[in-house]
C-alpha positions in Angstrom: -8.2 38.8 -13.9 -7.3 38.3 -17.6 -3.4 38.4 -18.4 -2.5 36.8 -14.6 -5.4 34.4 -14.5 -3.7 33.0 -18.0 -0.1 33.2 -16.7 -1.0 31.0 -13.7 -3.4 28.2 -16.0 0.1 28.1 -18.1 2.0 27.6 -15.1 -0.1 25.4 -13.3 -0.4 23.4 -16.7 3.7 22.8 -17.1 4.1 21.2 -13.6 5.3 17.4 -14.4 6.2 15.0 -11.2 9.8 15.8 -12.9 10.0 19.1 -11.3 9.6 17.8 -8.1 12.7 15.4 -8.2 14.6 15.5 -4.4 11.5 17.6 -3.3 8.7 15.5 -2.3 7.2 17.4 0.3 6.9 20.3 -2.0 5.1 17.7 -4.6 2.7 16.3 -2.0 1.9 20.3 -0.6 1.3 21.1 -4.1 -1.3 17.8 -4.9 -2.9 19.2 -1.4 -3.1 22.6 -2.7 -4.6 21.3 -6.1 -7.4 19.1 -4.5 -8.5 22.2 -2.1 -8.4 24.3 -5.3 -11.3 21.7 -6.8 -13.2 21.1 -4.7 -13.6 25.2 -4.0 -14.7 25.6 -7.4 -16.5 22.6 -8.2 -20.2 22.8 -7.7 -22.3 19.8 -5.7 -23.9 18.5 -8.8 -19.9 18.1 -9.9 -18.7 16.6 -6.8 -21.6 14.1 -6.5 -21.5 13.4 -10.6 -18.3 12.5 -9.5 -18.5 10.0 -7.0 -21.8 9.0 -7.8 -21.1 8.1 -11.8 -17.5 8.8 -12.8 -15.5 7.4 -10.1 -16.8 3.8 -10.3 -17.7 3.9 -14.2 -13.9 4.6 -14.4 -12.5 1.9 -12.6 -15.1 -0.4 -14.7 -13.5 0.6 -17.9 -10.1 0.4 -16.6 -10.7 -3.4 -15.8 -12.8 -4.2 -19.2 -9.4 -2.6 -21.2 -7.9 -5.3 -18.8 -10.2 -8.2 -19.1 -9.5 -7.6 -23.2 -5.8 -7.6 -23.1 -5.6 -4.2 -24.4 -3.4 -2.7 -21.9 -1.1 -5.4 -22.5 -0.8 -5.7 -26.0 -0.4 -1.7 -26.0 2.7 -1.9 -23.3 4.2 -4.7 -25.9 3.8 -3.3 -28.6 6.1 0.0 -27.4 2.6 2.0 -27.1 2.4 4.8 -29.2 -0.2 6.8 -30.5 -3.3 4.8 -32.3 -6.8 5.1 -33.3 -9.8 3.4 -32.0 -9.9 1.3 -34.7 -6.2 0.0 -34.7 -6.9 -0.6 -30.8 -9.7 -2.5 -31.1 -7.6 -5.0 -33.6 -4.5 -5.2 -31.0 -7.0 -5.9 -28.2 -6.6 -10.0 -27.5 -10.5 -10.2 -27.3 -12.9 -9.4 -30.3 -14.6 -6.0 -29.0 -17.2 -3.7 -31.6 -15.3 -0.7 -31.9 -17.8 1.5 -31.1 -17.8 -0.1 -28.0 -14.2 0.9 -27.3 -14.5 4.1 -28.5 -16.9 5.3 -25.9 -15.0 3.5 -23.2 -12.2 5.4 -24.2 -13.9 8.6 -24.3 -13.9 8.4 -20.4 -10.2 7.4 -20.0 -9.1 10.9 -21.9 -11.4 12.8 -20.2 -10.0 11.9 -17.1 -6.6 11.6 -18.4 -5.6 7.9 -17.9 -4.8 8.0 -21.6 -4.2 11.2 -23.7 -6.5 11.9 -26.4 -4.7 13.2 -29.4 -7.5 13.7 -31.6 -10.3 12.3 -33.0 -10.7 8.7 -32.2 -7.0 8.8 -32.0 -5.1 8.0 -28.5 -1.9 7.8 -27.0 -0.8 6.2 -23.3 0.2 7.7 -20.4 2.9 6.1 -17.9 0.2 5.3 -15.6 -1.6 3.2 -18.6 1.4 1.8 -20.0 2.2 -0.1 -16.6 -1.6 -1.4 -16.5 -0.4 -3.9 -19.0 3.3 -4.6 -17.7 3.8 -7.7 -16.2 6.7 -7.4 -14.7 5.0 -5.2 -12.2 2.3 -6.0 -10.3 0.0 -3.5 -11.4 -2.3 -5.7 -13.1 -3.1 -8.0 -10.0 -3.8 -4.5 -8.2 -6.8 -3.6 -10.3 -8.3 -6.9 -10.3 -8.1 -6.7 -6.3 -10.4 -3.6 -6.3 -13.6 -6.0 -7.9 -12.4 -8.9 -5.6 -11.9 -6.7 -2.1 -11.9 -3.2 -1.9 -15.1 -1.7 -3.6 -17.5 -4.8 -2.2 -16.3 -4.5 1.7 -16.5 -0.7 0.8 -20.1 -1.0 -0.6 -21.4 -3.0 2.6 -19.9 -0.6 5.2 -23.4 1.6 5.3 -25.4 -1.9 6.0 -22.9 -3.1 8.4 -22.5 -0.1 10.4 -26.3 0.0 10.3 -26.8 -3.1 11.6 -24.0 -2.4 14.6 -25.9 0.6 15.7 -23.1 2.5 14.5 -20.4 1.4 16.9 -16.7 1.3 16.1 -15.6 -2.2 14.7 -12.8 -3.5 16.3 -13.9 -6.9 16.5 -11.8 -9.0 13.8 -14.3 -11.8 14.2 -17.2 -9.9 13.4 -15.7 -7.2 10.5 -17.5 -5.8 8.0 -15.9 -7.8 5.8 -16.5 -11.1 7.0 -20.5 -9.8 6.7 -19.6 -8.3 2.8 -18.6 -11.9 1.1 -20.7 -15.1 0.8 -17.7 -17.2 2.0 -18.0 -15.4 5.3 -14.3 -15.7 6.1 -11.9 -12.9 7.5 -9.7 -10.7 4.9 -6.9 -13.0 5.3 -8.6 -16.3 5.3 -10.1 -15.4 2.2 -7.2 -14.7 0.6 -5.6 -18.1 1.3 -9.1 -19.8 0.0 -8.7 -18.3 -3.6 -4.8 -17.6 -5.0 -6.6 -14.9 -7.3 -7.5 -13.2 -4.1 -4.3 -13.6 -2.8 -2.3 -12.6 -6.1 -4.9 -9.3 -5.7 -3.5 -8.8 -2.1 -0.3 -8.9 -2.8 -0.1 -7.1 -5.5 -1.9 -4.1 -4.7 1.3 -4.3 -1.3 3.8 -4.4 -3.8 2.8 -1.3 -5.6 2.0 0.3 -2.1 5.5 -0.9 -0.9 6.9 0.4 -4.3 5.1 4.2 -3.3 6.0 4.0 0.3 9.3 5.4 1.5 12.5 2.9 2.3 13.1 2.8 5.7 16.7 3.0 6.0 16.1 6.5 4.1 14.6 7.4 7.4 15.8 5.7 10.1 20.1 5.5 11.0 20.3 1.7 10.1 24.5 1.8 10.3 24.3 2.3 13.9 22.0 -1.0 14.2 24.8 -2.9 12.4 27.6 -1.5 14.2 26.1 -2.4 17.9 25.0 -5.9 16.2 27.2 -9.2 17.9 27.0 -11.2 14.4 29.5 -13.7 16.1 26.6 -15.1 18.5 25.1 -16.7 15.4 21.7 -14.7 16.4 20.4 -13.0 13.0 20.8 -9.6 12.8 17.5 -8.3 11.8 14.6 -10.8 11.8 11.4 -9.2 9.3 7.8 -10.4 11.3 5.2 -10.5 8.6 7.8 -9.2 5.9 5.5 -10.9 2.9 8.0 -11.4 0.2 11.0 -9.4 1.4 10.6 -6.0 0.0 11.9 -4.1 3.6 15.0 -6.9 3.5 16.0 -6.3 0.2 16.2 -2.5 0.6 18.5 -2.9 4.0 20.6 -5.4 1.7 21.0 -2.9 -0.5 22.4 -0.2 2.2 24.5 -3.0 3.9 25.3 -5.9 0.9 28.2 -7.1 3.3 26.1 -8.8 6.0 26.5 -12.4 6.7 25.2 -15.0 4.6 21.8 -15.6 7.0 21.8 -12.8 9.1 18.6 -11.6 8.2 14.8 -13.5 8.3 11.4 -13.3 6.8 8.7 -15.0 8.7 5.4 -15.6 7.7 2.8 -17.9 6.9 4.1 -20.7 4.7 1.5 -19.9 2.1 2.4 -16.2 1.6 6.4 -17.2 1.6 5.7 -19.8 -1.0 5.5 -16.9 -3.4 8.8 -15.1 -2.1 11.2 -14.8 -4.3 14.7 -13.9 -3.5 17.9 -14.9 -5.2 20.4 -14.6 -1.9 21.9 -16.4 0.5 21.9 -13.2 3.2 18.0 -13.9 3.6 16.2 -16.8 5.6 12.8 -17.5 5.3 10.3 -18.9 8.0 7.3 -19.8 8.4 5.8 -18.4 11.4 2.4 -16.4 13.2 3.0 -13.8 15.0 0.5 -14.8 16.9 2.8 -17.5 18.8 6.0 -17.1 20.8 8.6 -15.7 18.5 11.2 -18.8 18.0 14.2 -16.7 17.2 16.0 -15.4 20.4 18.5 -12.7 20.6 18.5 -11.2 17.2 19.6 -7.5 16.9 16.4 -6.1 15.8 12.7 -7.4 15.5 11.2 -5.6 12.6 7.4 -5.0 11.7 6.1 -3.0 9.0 2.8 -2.7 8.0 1.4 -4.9 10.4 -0.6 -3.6 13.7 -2.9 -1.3 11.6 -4.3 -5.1 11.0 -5.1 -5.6 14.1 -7.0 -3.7 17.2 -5.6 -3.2 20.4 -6.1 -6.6 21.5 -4.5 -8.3 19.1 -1.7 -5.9 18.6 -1.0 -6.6 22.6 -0.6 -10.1 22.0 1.2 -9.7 19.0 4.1 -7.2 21.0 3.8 -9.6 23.9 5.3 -12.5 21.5 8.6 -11.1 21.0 9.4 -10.1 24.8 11.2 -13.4 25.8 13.2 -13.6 22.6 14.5 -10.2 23.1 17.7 -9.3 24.7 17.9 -6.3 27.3 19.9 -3.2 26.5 20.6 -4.8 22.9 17.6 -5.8 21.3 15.5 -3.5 19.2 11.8 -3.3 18.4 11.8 -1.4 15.0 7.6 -0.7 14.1 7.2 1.0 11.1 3.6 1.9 10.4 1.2 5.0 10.1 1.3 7.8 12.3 -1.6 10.0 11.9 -0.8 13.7 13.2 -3.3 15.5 15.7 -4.4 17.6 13.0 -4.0 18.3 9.7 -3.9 14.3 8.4 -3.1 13.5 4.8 -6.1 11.7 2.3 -3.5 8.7 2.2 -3.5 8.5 6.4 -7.0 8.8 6.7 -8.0 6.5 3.4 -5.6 4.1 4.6 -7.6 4.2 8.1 -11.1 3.5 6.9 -9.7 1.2 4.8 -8.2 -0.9 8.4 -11.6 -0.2 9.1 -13.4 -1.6 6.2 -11.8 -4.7 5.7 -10.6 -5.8 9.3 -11.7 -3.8 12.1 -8.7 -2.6 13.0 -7.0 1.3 12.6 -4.3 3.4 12.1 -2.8 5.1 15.4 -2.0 8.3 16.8 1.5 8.6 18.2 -0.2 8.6 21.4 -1.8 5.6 20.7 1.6 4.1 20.1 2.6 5.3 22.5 0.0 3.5 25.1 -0.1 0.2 23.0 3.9 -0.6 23.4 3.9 0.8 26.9 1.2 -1.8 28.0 2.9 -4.6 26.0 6.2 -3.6 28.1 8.2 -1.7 25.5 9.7 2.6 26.2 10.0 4.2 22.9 13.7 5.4 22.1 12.6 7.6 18.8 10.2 8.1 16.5 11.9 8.8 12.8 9.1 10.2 10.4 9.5 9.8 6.7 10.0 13.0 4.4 6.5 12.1 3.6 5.3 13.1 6.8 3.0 9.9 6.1 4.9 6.4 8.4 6.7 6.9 11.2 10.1 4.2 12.5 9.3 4.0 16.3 12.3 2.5 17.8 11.8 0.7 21.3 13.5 -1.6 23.3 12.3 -3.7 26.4 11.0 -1.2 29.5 
């Protein structure tokens, strides 16, 4: 092997996300490629060290770093390279250093930081924006202790105590059975606004690595068959959170009318919206009630029926009927579409996570296909992102 095997550790070694610019599906084939190359040649004692004791042990120390305002100091203090000792001073809580140093033994070993030498560190991007609070990134790793890993840990019991049948009741979800409060995913989230602030900031950084659907789906030929004179909105967001899908088709179309396009949600959730034009409405409102907003160009809903089972999802579709117009109003679902074979670790993590915390699962297309035929919808297109990861399904009243 020799000479090659050393030429393709060098070369394997240079890749950066940078090379990858304008080629994402070649990025994502590669990270495939990788992860089979692991896991061929690590042993089992490696794979379940891993799971077992790293993976969790990891996650621990991230939060700690966070809980001791060390990841924010470092981000604010321009980050650079530093010793364990000169970290442990810029940390906002008093920590022994030796402490530190073995917690940040793990974080160079599985590169979250870069060690430089002895005792001596410097930050990666992916540390630096653990401590920047003008993302949401440090809300994200606090929702992992508050949601993720405790409805994860329970799912064995639960299952168990189902006899092992899907879950698909929202009423009776594993998570529901995983907290003391014994309230749905959503309902706990509005009892506690650090379980909310969790949520939504784990969606922001999700929406942030998601692709923008107007890359994906022709959103000038919406606005050219719109009738903005009717003084019906344009495009009316269901469950759009805090306006992340809206503010990327402002940005392809800046010229819409001033209230031409709507965010509904519940009033809670919108309280923390934030957006700084006059193009954008927002309203409270459940999807689970008649939608109040007749005739509006498009009916958009991102993110949303992976929440919910078929049930639900039904009565969710069924909503919108009587405020959409025939032959002009468009049902725009962007979501998940898992392929018959061949799914990504982000499709199927994303499913057992529906799973996990609500009962509820990603679909097939022919699943999407059945759900919005029953709810009285035909399917125009479905436009896949470059990802190959969510699908735009277009549809329009059957």
């Amino acid at each position: 092997m020799g000479d090659s095997y050393s030429a393709v550790i060098s070369k394997l070694d240079a890749f950066t996300a940078t090379d990858f610019e304008g080629n994402e599906p070649g990025r994502l084939q590669l990270i495939t490629t990788a992860r089979k190359l692991v896991s061929r040649l690590e042993t089992r004692h490696e794979k379940i060290f891993n799971i077992d004791f790293r993976n969790p042990v990891e996650y621990a120390v991230i939060r700690v770093c966070l809980d001791i305002g060390l990841w924010r100091q470092w981000t604010v203090g321009g980050g650079g390279e530093k010793t364990v000792e000169e970290l442990a001073k810029l940390a906002e809580k008093d920590i022994e250093v030796n402490l530190l140093r073995r917690l940040l033994r793990l974080l160079g070993a599985t590169y979250i930081i870069e060690e430089t030498g002895e005792d001596r560190y410097k930050p990666t991007e992916f540390s630096l924006s653990f401590g920047d609070e003008s993302t949401t990134m440090p809300s994200a790793i606090i929702a992992m202790s508050d949601h993720w890993s405790p409805a994860s840990m329970n799912l064995p019991s639960f299952l168990a105590k189902t006899s092992y049948r899907e879950p698909l009741d929202p009423k009776n979800s594993n998570y529901i059975d995983a907290f003391p409060e014994k309230l749905s995913f959503f309902d706990r989230c509005l009892s506690n606004q650090r379980y909310q602030d969790g949520f939504s900031g784990f969606m922001m950084e999700w929406s942030l690595y998601r692709i923008s659907w107007p890359e994906f789906y022709d959103t000038t030929e919406l606005v050219a068959g719109a009738d903005l004179n009717s003084g019906a909105p344009l495009l009316v967001d269901i469950g759009g959170h805090h306006g992340h899908d809206i503010s990327n088709f402002l940005k392809e179309h800046p010229d819409v009318p001033a209230g031409s396009l709507v965010i509904q949600d519940l009033e809670a959730v919108l309280a923390d919206a934030h957006l700084d034009t006059d193009k954008v409405k927002l309203m409270p409102h459940s999807f689970f009630e008649p939608q109040p907003i007749h005739g509006s160009r498009a009916y958009f809903l991102r993110g949303i029926f992976h929440d919910w089972a078929y049930e639900p999802s039904l009565q969710i579709l069924k909503n919108i009927i009587p405020a959409m117009k025939k032959g002009y109003s468009k049902l725009l679902v962007c979501d998940v579409v898992i392929p018959p074979s061949g799914a990504s670790t982000f499709q199927t993590g994303i499913d057992l996570n529906m799973m996990t915390l609500l009962s509820a699962y990603e679909r097939t297309e022919a699943l999407w296909r059945k759900l919005l035929n029953d709810a009285g919808y035909k399917i125009i297109k479905i436009w896949m992102d470059h990802k190959g990861y969510e699908g735009l399904i277009e549809a329009e009243l059957a």
